[in-house]
PyMOL Python script that loads the backbone (N, CA, C, O; Angstrom):
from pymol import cmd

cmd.read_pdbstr("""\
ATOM      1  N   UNK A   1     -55.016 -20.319 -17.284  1.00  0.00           N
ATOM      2  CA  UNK A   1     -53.626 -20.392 -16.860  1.00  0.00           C
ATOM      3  C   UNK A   1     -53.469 -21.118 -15.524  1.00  0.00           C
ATOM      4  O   UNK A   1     -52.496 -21.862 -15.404  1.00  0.00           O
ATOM      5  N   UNK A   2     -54.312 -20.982 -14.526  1.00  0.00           N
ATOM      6  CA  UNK A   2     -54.523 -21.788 -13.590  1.00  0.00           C
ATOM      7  C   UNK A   2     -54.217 -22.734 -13.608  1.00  0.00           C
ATOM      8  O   UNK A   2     -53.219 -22.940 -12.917  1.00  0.00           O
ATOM      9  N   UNK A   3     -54.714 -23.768 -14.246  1.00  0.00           N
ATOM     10  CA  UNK A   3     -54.925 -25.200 -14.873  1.00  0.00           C
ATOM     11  C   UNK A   3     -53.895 -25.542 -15.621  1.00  0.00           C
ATOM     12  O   UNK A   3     -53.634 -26.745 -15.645  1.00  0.00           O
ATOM     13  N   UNK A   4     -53.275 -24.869 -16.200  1.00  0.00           N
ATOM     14  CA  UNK A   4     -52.007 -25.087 -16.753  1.00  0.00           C
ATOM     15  C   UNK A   4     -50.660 -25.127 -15.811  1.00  0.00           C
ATOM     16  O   UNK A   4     -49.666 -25.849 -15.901  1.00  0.00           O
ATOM     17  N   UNK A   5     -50.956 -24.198 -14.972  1.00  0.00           N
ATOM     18  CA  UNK A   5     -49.993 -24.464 -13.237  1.00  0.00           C
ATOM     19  C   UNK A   5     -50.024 -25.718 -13.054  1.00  0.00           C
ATOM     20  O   UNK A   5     -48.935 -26.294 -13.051  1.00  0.00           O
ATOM     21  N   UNK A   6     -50.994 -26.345 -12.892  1.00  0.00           N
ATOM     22  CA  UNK A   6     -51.110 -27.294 -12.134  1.00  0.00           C
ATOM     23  C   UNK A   6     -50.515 -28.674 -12.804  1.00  0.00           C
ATOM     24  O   UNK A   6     -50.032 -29.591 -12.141  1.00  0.00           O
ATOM     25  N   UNK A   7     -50.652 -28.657 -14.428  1.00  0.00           N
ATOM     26  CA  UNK A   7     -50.326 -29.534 -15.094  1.00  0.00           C
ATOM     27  C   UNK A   7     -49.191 -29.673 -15.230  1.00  0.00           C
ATOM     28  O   UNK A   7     -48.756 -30.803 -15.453  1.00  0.00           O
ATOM     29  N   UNK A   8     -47.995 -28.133 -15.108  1.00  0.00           N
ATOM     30  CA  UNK A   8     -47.105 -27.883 -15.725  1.00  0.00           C
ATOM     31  C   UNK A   8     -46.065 -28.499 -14.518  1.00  0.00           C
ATOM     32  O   UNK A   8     -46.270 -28.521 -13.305  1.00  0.00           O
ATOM     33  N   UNK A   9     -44.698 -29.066 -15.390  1.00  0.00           N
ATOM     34  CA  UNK A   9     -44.230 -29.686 -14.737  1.00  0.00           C
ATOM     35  C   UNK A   9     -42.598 -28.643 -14.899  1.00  0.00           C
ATOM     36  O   UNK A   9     -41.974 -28.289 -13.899  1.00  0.00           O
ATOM     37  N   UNK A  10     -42.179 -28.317 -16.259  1.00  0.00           N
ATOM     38  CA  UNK A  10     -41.095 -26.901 -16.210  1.00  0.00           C
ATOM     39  C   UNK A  10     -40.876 -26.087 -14.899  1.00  0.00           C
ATOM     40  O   UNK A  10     -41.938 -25.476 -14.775  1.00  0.00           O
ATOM     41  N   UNK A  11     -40.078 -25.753 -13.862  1.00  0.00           N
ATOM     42  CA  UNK A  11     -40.165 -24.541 -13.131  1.00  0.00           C
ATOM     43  C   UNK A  11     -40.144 -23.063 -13.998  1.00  0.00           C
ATOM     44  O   UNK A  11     -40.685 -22.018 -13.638  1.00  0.00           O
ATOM     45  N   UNK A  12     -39.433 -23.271 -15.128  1.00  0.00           N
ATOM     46  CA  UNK A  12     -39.435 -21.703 -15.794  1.00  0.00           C
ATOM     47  C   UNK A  12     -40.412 -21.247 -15.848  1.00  0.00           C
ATOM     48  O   UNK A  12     -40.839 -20.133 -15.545  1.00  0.00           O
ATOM     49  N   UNK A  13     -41.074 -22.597 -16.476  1.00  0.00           N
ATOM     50  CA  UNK A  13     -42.501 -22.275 -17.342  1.00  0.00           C
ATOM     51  C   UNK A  13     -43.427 -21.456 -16.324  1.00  0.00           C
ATOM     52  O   UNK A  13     -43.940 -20.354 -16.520  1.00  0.00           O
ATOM     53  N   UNK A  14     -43.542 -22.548 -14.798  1.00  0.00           N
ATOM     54  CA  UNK A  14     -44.299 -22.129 -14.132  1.00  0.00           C
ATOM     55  C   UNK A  14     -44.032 -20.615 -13.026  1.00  0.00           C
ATOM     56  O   UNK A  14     -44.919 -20.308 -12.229  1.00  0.00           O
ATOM     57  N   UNK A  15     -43.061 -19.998 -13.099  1.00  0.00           N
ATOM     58  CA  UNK A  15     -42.175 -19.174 -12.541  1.00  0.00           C
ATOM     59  C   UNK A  15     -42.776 -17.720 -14.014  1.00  0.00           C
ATOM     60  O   UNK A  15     -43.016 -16.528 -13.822  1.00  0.00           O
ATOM     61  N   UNK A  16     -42.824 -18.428 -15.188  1.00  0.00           N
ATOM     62  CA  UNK A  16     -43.509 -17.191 -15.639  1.00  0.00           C
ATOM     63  C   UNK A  16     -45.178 -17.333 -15.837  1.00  0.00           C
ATOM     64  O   UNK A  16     -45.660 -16.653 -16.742  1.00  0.00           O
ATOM     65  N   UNK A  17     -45.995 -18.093 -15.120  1.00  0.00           N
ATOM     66  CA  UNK A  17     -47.384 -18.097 -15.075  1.00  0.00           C
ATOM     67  C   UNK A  17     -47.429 -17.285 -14.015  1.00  0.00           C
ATOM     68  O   UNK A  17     -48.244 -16.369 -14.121  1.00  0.00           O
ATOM     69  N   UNK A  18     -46.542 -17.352 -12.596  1.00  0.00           N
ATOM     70  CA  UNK A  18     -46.422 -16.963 -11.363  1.00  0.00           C
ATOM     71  C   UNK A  18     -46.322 -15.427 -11.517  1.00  0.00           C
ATOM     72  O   UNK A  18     -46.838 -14.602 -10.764  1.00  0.00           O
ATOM     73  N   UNK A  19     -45.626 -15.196 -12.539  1.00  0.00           N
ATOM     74  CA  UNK A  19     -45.522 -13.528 -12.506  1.00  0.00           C
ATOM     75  C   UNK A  19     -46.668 -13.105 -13.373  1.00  0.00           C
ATOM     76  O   UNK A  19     -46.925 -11.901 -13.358  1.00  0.00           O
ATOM     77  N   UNK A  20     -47.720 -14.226 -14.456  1.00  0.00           N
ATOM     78  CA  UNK A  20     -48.305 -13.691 -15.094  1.00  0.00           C
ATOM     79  C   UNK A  20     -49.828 -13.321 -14.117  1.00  0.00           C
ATOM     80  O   UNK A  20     -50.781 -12.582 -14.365  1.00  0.00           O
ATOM     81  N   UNK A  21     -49.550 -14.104 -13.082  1.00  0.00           N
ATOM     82  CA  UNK A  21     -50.889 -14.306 -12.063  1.00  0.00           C
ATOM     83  C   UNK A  21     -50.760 -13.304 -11.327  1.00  0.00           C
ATOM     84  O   UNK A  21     -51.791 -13.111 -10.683  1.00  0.00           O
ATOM     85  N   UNK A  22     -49.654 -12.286 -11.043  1.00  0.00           N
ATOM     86  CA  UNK A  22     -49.404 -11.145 -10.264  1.00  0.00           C
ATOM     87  C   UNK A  22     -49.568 -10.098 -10.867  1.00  0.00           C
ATOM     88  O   UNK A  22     -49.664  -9.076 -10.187  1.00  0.00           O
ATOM     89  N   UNK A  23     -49.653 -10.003 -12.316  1.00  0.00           N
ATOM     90  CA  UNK A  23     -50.045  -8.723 -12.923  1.00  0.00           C
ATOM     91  C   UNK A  23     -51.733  -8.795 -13.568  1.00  0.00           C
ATOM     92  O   UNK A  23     -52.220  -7.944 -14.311  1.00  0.00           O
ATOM     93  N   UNK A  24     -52.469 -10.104 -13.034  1.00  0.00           N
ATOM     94  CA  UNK A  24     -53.600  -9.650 -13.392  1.00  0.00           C
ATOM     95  C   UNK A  24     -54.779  -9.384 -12.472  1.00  0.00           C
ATOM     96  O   UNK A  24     -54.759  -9.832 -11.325  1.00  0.00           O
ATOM     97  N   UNK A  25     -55.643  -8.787 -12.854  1.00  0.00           N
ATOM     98  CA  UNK A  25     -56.473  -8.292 -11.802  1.00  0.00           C
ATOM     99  C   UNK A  25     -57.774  -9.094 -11.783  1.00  0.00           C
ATOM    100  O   UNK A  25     -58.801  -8.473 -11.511  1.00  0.00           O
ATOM    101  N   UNK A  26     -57.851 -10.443 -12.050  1.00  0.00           N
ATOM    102  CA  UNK A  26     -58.454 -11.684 -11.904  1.00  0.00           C
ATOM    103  C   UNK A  26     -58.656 -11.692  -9.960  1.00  0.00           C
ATOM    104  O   UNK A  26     -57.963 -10.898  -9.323  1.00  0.00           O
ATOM    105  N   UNK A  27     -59.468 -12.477  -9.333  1.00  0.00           N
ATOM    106  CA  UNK A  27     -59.483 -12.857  -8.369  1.00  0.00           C
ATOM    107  C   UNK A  27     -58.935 -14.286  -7.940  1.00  0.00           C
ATOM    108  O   UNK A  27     -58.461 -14.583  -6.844  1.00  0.00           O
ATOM    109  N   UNK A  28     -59.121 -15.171  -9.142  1.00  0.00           N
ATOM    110  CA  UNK A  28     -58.448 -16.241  -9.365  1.00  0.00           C
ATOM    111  C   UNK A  28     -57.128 -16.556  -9.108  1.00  0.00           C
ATOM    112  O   UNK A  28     -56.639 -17.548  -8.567  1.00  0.00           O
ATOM    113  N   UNK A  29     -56.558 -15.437  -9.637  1.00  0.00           N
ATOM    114  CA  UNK A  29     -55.020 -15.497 -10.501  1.00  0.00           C
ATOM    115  C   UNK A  29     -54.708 -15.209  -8.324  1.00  0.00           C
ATOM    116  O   UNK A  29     -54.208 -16.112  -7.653  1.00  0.00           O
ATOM    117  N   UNK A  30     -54.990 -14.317  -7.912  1.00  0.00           N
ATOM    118  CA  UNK A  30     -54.490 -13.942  -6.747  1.00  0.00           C
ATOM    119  C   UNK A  30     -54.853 -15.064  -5.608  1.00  0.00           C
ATOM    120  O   UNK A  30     -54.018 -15.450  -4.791  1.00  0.00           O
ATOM    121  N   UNK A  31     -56.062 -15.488  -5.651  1.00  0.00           N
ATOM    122  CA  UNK A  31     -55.943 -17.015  -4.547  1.00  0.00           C
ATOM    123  C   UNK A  31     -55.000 -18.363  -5.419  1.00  0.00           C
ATOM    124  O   UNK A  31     -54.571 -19.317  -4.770  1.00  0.00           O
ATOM    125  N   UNK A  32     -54.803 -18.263  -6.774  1.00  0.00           N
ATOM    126  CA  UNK A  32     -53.626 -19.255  -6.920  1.00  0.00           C
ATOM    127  C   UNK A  32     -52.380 -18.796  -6.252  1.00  0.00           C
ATOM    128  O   UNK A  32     -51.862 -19.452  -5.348  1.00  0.00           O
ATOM    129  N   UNK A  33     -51.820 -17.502  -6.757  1.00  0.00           N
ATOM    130  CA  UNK A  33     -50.391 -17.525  -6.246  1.00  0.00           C
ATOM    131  C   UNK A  33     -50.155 -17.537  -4.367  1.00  0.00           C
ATOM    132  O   UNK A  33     -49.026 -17.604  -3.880  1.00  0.00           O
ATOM    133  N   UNK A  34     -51.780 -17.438  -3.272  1.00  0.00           N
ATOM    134  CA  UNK A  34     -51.920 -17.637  -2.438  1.00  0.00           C
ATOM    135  C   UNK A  34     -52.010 -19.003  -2.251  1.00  0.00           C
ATOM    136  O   UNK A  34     -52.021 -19.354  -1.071  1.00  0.00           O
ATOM    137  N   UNK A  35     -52.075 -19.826  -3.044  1.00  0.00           N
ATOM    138  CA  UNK A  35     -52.436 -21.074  -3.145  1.00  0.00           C
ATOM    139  C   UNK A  35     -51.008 -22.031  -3.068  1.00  0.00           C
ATOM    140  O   UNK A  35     -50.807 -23.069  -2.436  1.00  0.00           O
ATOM    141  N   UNK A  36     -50.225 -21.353  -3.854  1.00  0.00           N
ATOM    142  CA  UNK A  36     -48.915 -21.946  -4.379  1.00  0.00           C
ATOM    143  C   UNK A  36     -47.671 -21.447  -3.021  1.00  0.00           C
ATOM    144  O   UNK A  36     -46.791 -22.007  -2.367  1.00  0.00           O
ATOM    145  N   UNK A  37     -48.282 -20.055  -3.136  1.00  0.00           N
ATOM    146  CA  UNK A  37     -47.435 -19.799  -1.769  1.00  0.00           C
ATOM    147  C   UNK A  37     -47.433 -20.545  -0.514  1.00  0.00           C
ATOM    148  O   UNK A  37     -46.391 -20.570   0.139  1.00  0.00           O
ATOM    149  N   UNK A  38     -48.576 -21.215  -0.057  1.00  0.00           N
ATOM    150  CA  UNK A  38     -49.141 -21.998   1.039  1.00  0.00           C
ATOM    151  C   UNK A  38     -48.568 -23.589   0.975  1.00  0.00           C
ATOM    152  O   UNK A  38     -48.015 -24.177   1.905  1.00  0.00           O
ATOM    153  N   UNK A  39     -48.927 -24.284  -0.763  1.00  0.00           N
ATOM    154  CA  UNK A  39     -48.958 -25.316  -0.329  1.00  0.00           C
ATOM    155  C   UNK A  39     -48.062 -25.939  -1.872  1.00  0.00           C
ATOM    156  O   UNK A  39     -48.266 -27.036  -2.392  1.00  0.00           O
ATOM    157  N   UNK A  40     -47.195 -25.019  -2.294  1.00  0.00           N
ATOM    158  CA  UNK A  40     -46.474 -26.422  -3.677  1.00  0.00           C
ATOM    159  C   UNK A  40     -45.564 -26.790  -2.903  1.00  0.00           C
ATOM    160  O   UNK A  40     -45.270 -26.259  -1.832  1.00  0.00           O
ATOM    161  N   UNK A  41     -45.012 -27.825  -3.457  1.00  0.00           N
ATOM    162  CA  UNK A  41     -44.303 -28.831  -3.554  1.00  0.00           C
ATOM    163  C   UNK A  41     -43.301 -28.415  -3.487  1.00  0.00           C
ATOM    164  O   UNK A  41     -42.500 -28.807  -2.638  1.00  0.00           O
ATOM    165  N   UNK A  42     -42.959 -27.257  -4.581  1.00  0.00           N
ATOM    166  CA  UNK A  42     -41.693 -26.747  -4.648  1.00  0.00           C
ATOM    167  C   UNK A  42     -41.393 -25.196  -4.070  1.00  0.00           C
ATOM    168  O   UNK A  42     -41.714 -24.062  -4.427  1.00  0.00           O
ATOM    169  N   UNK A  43     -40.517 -25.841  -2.865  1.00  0.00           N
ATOM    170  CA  UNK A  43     -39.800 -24.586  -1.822  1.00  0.00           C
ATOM    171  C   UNK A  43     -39.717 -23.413  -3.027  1.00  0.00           C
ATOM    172  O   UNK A  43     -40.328 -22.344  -3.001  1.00  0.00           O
ATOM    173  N   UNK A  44     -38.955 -23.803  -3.919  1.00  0.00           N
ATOM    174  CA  UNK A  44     -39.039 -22.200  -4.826  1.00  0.00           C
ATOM    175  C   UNK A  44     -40.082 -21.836  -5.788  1.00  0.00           C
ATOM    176  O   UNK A  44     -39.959 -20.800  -6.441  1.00  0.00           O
ATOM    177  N   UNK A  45     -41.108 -22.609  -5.931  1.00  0.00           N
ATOM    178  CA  UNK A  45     -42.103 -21.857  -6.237  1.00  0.00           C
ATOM    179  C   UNK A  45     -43.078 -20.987  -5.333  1.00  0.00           C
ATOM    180  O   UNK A  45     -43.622 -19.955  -5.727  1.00  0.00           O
ATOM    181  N   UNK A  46     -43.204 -21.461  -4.254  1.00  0.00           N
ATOM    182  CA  UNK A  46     -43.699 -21.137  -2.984  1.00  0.00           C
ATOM    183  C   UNK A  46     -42.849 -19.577  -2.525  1.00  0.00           C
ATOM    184  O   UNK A  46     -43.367 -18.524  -2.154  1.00  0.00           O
ATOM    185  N   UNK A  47     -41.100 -19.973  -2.751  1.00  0.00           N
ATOM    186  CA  UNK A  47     -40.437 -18.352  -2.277  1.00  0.00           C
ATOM    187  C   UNK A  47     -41.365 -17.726  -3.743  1.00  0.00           C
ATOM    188  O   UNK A  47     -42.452 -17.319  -3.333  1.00  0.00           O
ATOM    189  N   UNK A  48     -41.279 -17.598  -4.833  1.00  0.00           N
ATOM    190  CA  UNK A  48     -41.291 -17.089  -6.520  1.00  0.00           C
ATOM    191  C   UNK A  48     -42.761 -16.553  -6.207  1.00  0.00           C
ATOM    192  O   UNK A  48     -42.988 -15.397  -6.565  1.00  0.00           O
ATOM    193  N   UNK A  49     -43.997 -17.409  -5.449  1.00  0.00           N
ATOM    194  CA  UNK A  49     -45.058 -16.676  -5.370  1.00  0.00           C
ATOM    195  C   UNK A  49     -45.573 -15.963  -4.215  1.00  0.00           C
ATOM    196  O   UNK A  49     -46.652 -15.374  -4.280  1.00  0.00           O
ATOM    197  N   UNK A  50     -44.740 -15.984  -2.973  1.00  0.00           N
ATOM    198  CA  UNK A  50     -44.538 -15.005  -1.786  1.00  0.00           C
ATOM    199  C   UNK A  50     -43.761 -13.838  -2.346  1.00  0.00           C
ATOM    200  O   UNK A  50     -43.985 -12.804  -1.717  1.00  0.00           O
ATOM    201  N   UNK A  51     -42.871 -13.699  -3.394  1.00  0.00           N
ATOM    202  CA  UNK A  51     -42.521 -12.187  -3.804  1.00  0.00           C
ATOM    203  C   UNK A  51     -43.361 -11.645  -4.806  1.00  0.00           C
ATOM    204  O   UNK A  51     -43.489 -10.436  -4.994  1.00  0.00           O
ATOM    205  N   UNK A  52     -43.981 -12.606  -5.504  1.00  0.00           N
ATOM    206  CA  UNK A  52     -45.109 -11.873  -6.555  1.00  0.00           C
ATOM    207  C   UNK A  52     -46.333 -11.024  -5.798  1.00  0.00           C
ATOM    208  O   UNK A  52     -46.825  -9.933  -6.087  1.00  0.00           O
ATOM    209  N   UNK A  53     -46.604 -11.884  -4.799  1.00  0.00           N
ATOM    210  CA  UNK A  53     -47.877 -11.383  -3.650  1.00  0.00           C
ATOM    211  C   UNK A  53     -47.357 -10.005  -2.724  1.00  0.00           C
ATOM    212  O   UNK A  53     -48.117  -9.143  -2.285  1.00  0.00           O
ATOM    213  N   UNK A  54     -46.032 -10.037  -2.574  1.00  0.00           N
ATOM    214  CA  UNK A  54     -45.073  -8.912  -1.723  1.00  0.00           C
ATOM    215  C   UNK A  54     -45.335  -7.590  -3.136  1.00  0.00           C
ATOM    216  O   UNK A  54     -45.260  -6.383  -2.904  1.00  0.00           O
ATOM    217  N   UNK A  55     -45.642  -8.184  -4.559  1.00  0.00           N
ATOM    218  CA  UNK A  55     -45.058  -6.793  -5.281  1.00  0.00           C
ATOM    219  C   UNK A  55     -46.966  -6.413  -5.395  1.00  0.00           C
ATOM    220  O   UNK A  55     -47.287  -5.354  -5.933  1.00  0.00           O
ATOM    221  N   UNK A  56     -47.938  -7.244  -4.918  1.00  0.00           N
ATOM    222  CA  UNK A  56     -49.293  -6.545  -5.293  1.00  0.00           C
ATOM    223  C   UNK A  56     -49.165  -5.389  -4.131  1.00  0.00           C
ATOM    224  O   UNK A  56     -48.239  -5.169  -3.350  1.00  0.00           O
ATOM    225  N   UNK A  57     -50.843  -4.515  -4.354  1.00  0.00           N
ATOM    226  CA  UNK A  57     -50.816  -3.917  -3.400  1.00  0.00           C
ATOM    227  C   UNK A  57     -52.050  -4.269  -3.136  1.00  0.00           C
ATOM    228  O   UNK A  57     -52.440  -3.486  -2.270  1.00  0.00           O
ATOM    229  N   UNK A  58     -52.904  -5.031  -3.407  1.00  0.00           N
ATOM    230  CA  UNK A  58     -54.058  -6.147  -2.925  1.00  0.00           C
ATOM    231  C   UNK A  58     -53.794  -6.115  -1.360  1.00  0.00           C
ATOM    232  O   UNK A  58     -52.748  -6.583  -0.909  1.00  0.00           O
ATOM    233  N   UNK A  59     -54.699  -5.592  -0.597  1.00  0.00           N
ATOM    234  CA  UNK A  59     -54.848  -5.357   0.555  1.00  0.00           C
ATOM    235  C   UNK A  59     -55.026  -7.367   1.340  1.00  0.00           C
ATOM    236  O   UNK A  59     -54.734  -7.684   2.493  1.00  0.00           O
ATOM    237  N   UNK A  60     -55.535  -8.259   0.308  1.00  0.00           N
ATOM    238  CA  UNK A  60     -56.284  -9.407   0.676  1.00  0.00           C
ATOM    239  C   UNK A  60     -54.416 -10.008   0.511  1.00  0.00           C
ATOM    240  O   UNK A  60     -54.094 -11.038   1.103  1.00  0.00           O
ATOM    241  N   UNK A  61     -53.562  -9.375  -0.172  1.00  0.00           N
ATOM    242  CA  UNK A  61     -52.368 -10.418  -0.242  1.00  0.00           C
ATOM    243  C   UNK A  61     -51.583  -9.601   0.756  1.00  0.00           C
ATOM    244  O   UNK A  61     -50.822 -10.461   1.200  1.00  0.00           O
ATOM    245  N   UNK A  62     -51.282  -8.447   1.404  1.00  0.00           N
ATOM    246  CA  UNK A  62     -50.851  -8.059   2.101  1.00  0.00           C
ATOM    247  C   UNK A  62     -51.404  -9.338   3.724  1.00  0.00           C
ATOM    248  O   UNK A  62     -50.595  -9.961   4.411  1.00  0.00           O
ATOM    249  N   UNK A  63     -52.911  -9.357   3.890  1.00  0.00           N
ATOM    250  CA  UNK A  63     -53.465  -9.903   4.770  1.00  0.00           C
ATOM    251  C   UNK A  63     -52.801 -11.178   4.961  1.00  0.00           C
ATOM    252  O   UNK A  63     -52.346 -11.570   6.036  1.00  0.00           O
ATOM    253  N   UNK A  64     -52.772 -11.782   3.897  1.00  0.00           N
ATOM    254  CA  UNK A  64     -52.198 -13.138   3.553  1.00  0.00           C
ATOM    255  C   UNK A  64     -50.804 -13.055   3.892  1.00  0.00           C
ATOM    256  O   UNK A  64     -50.458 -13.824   4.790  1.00  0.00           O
ATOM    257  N   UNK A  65     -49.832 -12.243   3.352  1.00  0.00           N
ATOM    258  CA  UNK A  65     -48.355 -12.439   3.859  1.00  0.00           C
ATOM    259  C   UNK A  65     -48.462 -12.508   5.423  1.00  0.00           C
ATOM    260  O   UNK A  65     -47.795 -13.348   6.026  1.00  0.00           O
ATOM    261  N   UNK A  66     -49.465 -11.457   6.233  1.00  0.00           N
ATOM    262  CA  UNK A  66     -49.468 -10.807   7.722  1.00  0.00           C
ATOM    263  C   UNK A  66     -49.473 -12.404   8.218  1.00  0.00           C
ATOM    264  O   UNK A  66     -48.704 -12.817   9.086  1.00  0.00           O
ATOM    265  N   UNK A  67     -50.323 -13.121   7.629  1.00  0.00           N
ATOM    266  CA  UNK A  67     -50.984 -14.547   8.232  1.00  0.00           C
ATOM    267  C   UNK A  67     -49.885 -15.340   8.611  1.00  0.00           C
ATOM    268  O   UNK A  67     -49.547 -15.892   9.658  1.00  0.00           O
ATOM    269  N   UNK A  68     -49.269 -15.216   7.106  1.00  0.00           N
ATOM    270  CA  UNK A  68     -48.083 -16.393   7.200  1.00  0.00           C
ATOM    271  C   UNK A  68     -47.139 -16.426   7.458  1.00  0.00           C
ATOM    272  O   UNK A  68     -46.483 -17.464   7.375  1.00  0.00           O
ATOM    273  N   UNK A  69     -46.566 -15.087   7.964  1.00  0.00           N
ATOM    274  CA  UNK A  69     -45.674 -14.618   8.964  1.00  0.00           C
ATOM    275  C   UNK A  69     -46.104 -15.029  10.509  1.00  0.00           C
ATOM    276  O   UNK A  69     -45.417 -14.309  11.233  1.00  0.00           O
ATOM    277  N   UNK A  70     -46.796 -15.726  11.180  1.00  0.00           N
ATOM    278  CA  UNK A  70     -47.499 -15.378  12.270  1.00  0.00           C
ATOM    279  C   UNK A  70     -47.327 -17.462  12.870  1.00  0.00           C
ATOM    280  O   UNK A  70     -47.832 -17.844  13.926  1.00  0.00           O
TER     281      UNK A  70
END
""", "prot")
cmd.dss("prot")
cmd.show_as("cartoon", "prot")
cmd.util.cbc("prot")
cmd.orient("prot")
């Protein structure tokens, strides 16, 4: 699914990979939506995966919001 982010050009599409990367317990799935939060292209995918990371309780995405507040 990763890889399919990256290809995917839809916002829906990618807006529901974004929530699919927040309900899994992959390590992957959680440095993408850290990934997307940091650096897409698109301002609202970036807000879409700063609230997916706000709903984990992943201590490493909590760390990450602390960061990027700062």
């Amino acid at each position: 699914l990763v890889k399919l982010y990256d290809t995917e050009r839809d916002e829906d599409v990618k807006g529901g990979l974004l929530h699919a990367f927040s309900q899994s317990k992959q390590e992957r799935a959680l440095l993408k939506l850290m990934d997307v939060a940091r650096n897409d292209a698109s301002r609202e995918m970036r807000k879409q995966a700063i609230h997916w990371l706000g709903q984990t309780r992943d201590p490493r995405a909590l760390k990450f919001l602390q960061d990027l507040l700062r």
